[in-house]
C-alpha positions as CSV (number, residue, x, y, z in Angstrom):
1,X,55.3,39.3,109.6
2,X,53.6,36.0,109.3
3,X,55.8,32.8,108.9
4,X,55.3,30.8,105.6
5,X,53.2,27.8,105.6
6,X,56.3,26.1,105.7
7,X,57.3,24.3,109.0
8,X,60.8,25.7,109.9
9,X,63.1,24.1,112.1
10,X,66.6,26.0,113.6
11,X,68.9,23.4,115.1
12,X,71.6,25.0,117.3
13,X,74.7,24.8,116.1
14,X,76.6,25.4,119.8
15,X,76.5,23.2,122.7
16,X,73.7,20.4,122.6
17,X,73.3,20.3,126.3
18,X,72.3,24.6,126.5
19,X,70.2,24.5,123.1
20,X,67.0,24.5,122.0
21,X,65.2,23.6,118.7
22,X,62.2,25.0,117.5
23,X,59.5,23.6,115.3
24,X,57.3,26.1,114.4
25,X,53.4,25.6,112.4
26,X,51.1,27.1,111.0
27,X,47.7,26.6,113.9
28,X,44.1,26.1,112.8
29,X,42.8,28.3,115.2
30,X,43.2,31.1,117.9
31,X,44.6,30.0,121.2
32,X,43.7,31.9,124.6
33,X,45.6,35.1,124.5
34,X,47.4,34.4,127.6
35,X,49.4,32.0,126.3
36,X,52.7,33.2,127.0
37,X,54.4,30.8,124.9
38,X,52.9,31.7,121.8
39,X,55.1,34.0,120.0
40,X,53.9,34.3,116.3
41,X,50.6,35.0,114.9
42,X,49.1,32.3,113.2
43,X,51.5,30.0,114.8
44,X,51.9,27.4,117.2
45,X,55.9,26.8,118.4
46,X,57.2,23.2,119.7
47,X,60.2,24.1,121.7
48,X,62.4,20.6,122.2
49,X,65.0,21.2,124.7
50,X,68.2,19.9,124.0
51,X,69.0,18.8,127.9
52,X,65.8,16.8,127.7
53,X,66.8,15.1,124.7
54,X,70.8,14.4,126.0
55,X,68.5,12.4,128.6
56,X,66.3,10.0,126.6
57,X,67.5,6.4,126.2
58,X,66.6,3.8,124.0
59,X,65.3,4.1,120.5
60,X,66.0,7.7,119.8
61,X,64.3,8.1,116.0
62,X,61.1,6.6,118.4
63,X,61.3,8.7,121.0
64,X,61.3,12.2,119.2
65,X,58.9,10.4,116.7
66,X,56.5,10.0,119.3
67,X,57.5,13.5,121.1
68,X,56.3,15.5,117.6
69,X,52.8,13.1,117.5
70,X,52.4,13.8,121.3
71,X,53.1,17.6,120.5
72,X,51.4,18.1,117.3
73,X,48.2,16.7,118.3
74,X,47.9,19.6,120.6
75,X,47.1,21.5,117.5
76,X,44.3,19.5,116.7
77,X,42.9,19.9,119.6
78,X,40.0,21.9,120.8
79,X,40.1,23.6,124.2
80,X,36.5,24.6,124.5
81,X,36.3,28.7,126.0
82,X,37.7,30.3,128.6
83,X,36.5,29.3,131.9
84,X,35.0,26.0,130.6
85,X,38.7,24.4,129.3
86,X,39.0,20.8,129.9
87,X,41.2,19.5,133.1
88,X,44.8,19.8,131.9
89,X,45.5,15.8,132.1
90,X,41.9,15.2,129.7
91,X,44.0,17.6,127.1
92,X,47.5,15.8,127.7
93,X,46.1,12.0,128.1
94,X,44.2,12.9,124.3
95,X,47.8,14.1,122.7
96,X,49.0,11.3,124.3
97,X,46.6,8.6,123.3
98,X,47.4,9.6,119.5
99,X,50.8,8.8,120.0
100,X,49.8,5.3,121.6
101,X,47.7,5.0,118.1
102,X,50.8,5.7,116.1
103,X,52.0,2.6,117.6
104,X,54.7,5.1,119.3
105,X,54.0,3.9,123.2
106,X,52.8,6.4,125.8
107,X,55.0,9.0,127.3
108,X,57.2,7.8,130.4
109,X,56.2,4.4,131.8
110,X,52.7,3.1,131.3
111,X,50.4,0.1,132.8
112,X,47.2,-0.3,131.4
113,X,45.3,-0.3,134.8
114,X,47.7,2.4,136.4
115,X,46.5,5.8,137.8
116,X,44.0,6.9,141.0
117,X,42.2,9.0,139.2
118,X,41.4,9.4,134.9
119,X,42.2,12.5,134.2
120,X,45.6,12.6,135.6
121,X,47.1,13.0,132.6
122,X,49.8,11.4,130.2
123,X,50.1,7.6,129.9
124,X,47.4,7.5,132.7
125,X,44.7,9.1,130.8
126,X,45.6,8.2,127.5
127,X,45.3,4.2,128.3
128,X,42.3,5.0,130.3
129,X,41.0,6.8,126.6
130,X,42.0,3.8,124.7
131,X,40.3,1.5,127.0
132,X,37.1,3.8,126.1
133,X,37.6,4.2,122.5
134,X,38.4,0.3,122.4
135,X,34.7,-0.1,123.6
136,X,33.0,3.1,121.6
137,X,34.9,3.5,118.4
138,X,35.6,7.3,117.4
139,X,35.1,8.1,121.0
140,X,38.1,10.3,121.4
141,X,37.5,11.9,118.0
142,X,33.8,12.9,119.2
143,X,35.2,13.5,122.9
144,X,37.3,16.0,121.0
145,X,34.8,17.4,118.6
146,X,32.1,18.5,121.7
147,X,35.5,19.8,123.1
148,X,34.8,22.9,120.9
149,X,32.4,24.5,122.8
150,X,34.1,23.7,126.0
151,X,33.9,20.8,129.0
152,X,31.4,18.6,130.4
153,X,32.3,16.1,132.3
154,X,28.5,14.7,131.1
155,X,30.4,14.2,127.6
156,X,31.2,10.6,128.5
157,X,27.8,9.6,129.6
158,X,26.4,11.3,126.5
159,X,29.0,9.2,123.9
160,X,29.4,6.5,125.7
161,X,25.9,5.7,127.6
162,X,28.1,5.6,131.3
163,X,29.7,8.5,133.3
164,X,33.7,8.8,133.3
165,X,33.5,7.6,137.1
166,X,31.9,4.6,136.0
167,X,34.1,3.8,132.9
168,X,37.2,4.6,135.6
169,X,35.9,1.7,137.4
170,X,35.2,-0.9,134.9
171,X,38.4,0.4,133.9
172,X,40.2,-0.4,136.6
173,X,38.6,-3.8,137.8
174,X,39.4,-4.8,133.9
175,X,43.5,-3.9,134.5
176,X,45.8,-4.6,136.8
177,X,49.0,-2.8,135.4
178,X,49.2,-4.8,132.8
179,X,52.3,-3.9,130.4
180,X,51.9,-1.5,127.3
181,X,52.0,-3.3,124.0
């Protein structure tokens, strides 16, 4: 049976700490069948663990905010064809670096400058993507659209006129973990 458009969203009603939420959506497009996460057609399931939540500090309204950006992005995103899929940080730095547009902040701790290589993922690679898009507008947004047919690491030279090693190291003689804004 296919879910209704509609997002839906089953809180536990038992212990927080042994729970889990689910946020399920309607996806745009097919996602490689061995995803062993996916559990409905048509769908694609965020699964918020309660555990991880009973350990977040701070602003917690933020926090999850920036979770379901960092999460639903993934949606949006292309993942090119099996045995061409972009390096697993590329995919989480770009979710990432749209919650660092939402004015949400990075995931963890993040230093524009930190990282020892750019596609390590997370806070590393979505500053690192910010840094790029800063100096080539709509450069994730293209990055993303080639992603489609699948990954080249040539995809930065051809957007941006440099290859990602270079970029990396302008990058990094630029920053020296400087603090998040």
């Amino acid at each position: 049976m296919e879910p209704s458009p509609s997002s839906t969203v089953p809180w536990p009603s038992s212990s927080l700490a042994s729970s889990m939420g689910t946020l399920t959506c309607p996806r745009r497009r097919s996602m490689p069948s061995t995803s062993p996460w996916m559990t409905c057609p048509g769908c694609v399931e965020i699964h918020l663990s309660a555990q991880y939540v009973a350990t977040l500090t701070g602003n917690m309204v933020r926090e999850l905010t920036g979770i379901l950006y960092h999460e639903m992005a993934h949606i949006w995103q292309w993942h090119g064809k099996e045995g061409s899929w972009p390096p697993q940080g590329l995919i989480e730095g770009i979710a990432d670096f749209m919650r660092l547009k939402a004015k949400l902040g990075v995931s963890g701790n993040g230093f524009v400058g930190l990282g020892n290589h750019w596609d390590e993922g997370y806070a590393v690679t979505a500053l690192f993507l910010n840094y790029v898009n800063d100096l080539h507008p709509s450069f994730v947004a293209e990055l993303n659209k080639k992603l489609y047919d699948g990954w080249s690491e040539s995809y930065f030279q051809d957007l941006t006129g440099k290859s990602v090693d270079q970029l990396w190291n302008d990058y990094k003689q630029k920053f020296h973990k400087q603090d998040v804004v």
